[in-house]
C-alpha positions in Angstrom: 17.4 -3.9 -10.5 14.1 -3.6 -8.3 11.2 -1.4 -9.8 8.0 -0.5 -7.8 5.9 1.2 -10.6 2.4 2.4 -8.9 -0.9 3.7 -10.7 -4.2 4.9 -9.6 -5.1 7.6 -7.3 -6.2 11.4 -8.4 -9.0 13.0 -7.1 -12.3 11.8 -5.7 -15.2 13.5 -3.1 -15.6 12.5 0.3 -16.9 9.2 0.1 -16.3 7.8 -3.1 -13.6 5.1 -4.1 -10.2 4.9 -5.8 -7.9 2.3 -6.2 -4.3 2.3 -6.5 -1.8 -0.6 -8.0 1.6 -1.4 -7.9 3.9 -3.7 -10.2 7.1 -4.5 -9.0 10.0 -6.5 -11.6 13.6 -6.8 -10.8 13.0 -9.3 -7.7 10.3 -12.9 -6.9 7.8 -11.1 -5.8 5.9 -14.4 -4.2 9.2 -14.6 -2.0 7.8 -10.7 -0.6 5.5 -9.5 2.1 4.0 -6.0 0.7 2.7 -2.6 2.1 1.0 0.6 0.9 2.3 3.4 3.2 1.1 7.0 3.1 1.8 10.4 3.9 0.2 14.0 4.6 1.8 17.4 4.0 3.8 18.2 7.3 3.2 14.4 8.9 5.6 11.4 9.2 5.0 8.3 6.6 2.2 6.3 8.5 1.6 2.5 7.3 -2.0 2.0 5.7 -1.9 -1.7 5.0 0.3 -5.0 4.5 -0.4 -8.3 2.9 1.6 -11.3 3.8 3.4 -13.5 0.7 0.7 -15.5 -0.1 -1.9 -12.6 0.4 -4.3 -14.9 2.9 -3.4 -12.2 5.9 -3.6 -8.6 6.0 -2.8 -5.9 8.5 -4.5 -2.2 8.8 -4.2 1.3 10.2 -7.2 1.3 12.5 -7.8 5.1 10.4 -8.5 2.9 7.5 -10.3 -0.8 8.8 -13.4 -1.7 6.8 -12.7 0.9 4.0 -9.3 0.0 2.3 -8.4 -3.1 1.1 -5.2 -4.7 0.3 -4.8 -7.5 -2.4 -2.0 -8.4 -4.1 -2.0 -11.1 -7.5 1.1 -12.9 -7.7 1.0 -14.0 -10.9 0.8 -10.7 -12.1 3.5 -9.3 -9.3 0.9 -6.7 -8.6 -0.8 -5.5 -5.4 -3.7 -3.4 -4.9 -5.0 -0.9 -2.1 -8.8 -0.6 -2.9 -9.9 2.6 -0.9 -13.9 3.0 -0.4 -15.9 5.5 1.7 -12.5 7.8 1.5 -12.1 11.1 4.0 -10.5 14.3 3.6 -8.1 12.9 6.3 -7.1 9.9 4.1 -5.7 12.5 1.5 -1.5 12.4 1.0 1.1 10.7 -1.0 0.4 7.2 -1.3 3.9 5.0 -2.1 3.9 0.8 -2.7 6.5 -0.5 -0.6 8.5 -4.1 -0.8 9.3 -6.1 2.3 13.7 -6.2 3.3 13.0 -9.5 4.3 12.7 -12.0 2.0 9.8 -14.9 2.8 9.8 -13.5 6.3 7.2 -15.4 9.1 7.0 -13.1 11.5 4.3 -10.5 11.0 3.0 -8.8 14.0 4.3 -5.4 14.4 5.3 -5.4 10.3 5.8 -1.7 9.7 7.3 1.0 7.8 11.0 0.5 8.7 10.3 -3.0 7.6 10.0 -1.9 4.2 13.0 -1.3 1.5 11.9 -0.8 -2.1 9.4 2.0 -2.6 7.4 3.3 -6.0 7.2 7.1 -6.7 4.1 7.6 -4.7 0.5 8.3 -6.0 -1.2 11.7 -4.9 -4.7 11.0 -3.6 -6.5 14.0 -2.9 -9.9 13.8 -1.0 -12.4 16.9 -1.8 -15.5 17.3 1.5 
């Protein structure tokens, strides 16, 4: 069984930082391509950021280029989303999502409907 167990987020001013993990067990996580996908009260889920299985090559939401950062640590089956210089607009529902494929190669154009496990989504709230 598959389990996508986030931390991090909360509460932070208009410009600060937060960072958010995610474990996942249940599934060779090496063998997975990873994303953090968001959403705001009354939008559709946008994707924020994926890594690819070795973590070398990343993808961004132009919203969030040069202030988020993805990261994932194998070893650990844990991935990251470090958020600096945050805006009210970045505020929402932030959920770890696995890749369906397994070892895919083909990343251009990776996006949400890609993604198949999810964790229960971390609330980050940004205060101007």
């Amino acid at each position: 069984q598959v389990q996508v167990v986030e931390s991090g987020g909360g509460l932070v001013q208009a410009g600060g930082s937060l960072r958010l993990s995610c474990t996942v067990s249940g599934l060779t996580f090496e063998d997975y391509a990873m994303g953090w996908v968001r959403q705001a009260p009354g939008k559709d889920r946008e994707g924020v950021a994926y890594v690819t299985l070795s973590g070398y090559i990343t993808y961004y939401a132009d919203s969030v280029k040069g202030r988020f950062r993805i990261a994932r640590d194998n070893y650990k089956k844990t991935q990251y989303l470090q958020m600096n210089s945050l805006k009210p607009e970045d505020r929402g529902t932030y959920y770890c999502a696995v890749d369906r494929t397994v070892r895919r190669t083909a990343f251009v154009g990776i996006g949400t409907d890609d993604m198949d496990y999810w964790g229960q989504g971390n609330q980050v709230t940004v205060s101007s």
